[in-house]
N, C-alpha and C positions, 0 to 999 in steps of 0.2 A: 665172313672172315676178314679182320684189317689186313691190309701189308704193309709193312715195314720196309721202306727202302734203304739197304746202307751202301752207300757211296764209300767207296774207297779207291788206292791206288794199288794195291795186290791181286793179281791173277788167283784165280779161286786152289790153285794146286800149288801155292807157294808153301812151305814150310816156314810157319811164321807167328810170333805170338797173335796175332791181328787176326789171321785167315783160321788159328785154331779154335777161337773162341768162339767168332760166330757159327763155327761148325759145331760147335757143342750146344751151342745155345737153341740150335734150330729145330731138335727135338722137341722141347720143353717150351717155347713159341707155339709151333703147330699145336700141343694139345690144348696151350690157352685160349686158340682160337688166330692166332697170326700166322701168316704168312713171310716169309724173311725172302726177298728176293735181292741183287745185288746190280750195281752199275760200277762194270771195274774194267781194267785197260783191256778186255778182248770185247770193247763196243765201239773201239777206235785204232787208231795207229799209234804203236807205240815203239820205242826203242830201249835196250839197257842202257842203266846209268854208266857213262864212264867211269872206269875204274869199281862200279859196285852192278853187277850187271842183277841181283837180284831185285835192285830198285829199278820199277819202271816206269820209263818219261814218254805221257802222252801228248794227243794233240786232243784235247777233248770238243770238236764241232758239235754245236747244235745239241749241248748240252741239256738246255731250256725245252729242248723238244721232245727228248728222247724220257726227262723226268715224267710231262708230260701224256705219255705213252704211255707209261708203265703206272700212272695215277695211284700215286701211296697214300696211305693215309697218315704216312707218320716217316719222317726223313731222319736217317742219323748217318754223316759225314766223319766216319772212320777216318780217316789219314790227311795229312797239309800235302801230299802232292799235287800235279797238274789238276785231277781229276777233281779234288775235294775242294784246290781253291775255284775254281770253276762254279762245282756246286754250289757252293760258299757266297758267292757273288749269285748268279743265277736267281738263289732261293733269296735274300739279303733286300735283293734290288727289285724282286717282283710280294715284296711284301708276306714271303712265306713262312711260319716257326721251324726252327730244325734245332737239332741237338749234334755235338761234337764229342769227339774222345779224346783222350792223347794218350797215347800207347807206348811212343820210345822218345827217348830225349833227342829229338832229331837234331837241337844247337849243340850239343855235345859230342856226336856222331858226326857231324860235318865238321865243327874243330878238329878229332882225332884225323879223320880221314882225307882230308882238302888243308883244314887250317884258313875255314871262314871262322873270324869271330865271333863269340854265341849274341854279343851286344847286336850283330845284326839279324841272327836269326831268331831271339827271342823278340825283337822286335814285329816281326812276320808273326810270330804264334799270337802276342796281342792282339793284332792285327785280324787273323785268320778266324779265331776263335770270339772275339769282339762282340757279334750279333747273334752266336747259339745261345736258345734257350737256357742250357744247361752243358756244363762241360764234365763229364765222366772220366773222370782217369784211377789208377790202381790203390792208391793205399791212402792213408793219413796225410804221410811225410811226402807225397807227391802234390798233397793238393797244399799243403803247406809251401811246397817246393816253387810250384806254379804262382801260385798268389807273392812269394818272396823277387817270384820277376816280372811281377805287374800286370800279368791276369785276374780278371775282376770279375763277376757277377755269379753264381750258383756252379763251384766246380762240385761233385759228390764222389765218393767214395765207391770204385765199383769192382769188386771180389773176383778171383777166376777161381777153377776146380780142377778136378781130375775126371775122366773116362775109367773107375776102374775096369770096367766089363772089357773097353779096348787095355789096355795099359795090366796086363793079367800074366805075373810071370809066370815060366811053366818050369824052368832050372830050381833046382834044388842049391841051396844057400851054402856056398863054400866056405870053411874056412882056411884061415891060411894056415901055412906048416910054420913052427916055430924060429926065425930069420928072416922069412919071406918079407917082401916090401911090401907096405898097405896097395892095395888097387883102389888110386884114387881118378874118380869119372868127371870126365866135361861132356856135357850135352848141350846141342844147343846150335847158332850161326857161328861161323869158324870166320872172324872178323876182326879188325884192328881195334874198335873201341871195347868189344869184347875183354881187352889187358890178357887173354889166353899165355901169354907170354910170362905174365907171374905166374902161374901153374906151371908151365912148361921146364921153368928154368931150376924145378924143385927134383925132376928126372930122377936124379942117383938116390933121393930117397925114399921115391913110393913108385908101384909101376904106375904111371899115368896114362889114360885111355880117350881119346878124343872122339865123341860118337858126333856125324854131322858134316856139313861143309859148309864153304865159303872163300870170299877174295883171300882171304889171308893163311888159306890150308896147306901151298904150297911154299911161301918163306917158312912156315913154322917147323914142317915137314925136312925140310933141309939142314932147318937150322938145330933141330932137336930129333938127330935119327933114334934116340933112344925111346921116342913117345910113341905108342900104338893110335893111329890114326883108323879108327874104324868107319867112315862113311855116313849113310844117312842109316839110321835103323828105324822099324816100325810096330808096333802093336808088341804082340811077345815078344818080338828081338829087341826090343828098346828096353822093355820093362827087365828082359833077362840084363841089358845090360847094368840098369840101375840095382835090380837085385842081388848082383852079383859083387858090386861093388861093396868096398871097405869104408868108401866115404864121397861124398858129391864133392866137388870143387865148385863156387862161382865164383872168380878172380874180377868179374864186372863192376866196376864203381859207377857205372852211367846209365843204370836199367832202370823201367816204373815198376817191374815188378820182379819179373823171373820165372815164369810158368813151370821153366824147367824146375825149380827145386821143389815145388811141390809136388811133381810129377815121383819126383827122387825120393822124398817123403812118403811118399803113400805106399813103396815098395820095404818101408824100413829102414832107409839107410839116407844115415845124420848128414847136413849140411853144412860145409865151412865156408866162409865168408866172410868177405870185409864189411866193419859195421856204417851202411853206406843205406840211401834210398834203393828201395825193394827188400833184402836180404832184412833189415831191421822190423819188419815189418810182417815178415812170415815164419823168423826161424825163432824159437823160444830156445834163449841159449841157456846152454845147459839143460834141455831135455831133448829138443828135436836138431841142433846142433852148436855151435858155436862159431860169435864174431867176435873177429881179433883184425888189428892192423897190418900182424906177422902171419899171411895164410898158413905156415907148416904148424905154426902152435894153434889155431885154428883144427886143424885135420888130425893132429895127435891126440886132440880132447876128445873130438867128433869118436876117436877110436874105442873111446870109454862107454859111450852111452849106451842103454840098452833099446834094441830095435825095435823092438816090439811094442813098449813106449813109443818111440818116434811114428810108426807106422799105426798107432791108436790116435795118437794127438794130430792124424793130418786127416781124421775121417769129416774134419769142420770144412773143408772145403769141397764144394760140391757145384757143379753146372748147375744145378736147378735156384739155387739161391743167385748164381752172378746171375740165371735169368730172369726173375723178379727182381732186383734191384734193376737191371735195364729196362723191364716193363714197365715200374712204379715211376719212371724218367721219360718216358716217351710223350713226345708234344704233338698234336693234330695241327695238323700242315697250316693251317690258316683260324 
């Protein structure tokens, strides 16, 4: 059996597009014959990011020893924090192949959230990602997006899915009474670069449902008493929330992909979105939902569609497919 080491900076119980994929993927690894094992901040000291305590900032010692240890036959450096530039150097400097992903627009999230300029933190991602064999990120318009700020050598194209078996509503499909306001869903990190804030401020005309948390749950929560703030949900309760819903919301202009709207998709219920990287990429407007500049004209179309279409046209995505495109990518260490 090979193992596959993914180096990352997320604790394996984060809620997180990062920690959910290779949790899907690890199924469909084992029966190829691989092993998925992880090197993540509980093999060191770590602390919350200030101001974002879901990000965590390690001290990574004796990195080099610890990869070592665990003798992979195959390295892939999940995330640019402490942990991954650490690896990143370690493997780089000792002559080892490894592969990279990029999962969130981290220069974009640091502008929204601090107001570093992305000129320097895209500079870092050149940087970071420089010497992987291969860079894995989500869509077309991502790897488009990356090459447009001067990343260079083999980025690929790499799909996520859905869990139906987890993700299995058990509620019966409501509809509304005729007046009623659409119930329109957010799922997802409850975060400033998130834009949560264009949904929110739509209130008086759909009831909006915030499933999740994060830094930013408790401004928004104050500032918008009229929004039902539901928490983290899971398995049936997530999927009852999506299925119950009139329309998904993704208000994000700064995402690679959006796990969540396919997650939303698979339950039948259409996607509104701004026509931005990720959203353009997954939602077929006008069948499985629609992008618009103006989210509410966005979610009034979404109210058109038929479900049952959208919940047929999202069976294309599947765990077993993102894990052969990650297998048909993976480099032998040396």
């Amino acid at each position: 059996m090979q193992k596959i080491l993914i180096v990352t900076d997320n604790l394996s119980d984060q809620v997180n597009g990062v920690v959910t994929t290779f949790k899907n993927i690890e199924k469909h690894a084992l029966a190829d014959g691989y092993e998925i094992v992880y090197l993540n901040p509980e093999f060191f000291k770590y602390i919350d990011c200030p101001g974002y305590p879901e990000v965590k900032l390690s001290w990574p010692r004796d990195i080099g020893g610890i990869i070592a240890d665990i003798n992979p036959d195959h390295i892939h450096i999940a995330t640019e924090g402490p942990i991954g530039a650490a690896a990143s150097i370690h493997c780089w400097s000792n002559r080892l192949t490894y592969n990279t992903s990029y999962h969130t627009k981290f220069p974009e999230m640091l502008k929204s959230n601090y107001g570093i300029p992305t000129g320097i933190t895209y500079a870092y991602m050149r940087w970071f990602h420089k010497h992987s064999g291969r860079v894995l990120t989500t869509t077309q318009s991502m790897v488009n997006d990356l090459k447009s700020h001067g990343l260079t050598g083999d980025i690929i194209t790499w799909t996520r899915g859905v869990d139906r078996t987890y993700l299995k509503p058990t509620a019966n499909r409501q509809y509304r009474n005729e007046g009623a306001r659409p119930v329109v869903l957010y799922t997802g990190r409850v975060s400033l670069e998130k834009n949560i804030d264009a949904l929110c401020e739509l209130h008086e005309l759909y009831d909006i449902r915030i499933v999740g948390d994060g830094p930013d749950k408790n401004r928004l929560k104050e500032k918008y008493p009229g929004v039902q703030f539901l928490g983290y949900r899971k398995g049936s309760d997530l999927a009852n929330c999506y299925a119950t819903a009139d329309v998904f919301a993704f208000p994000s202009r700064s995402d690679t992909f959006g796990l969540v709207i396919i997650e939303a998709l698979s339950t039948g219920t259409p996607c509104a979105a701004y026509p931005v990287t990720g959203p353009i990429d997954i939602i077929e407007s006008g069948v499985t939902g629609f992008l618009h500049q103006d989210l509410s004209v966005a979610i009034n179309r979404c109210l058109e569609l038929d479900r049952d279409l959208v919940q047929k046209s999202s069976m294309k995505w599947t765990w077993e497919n993102c894990w052969k495109i990650f297998k048909n990518n993976l480099l032998p260490i040396r």
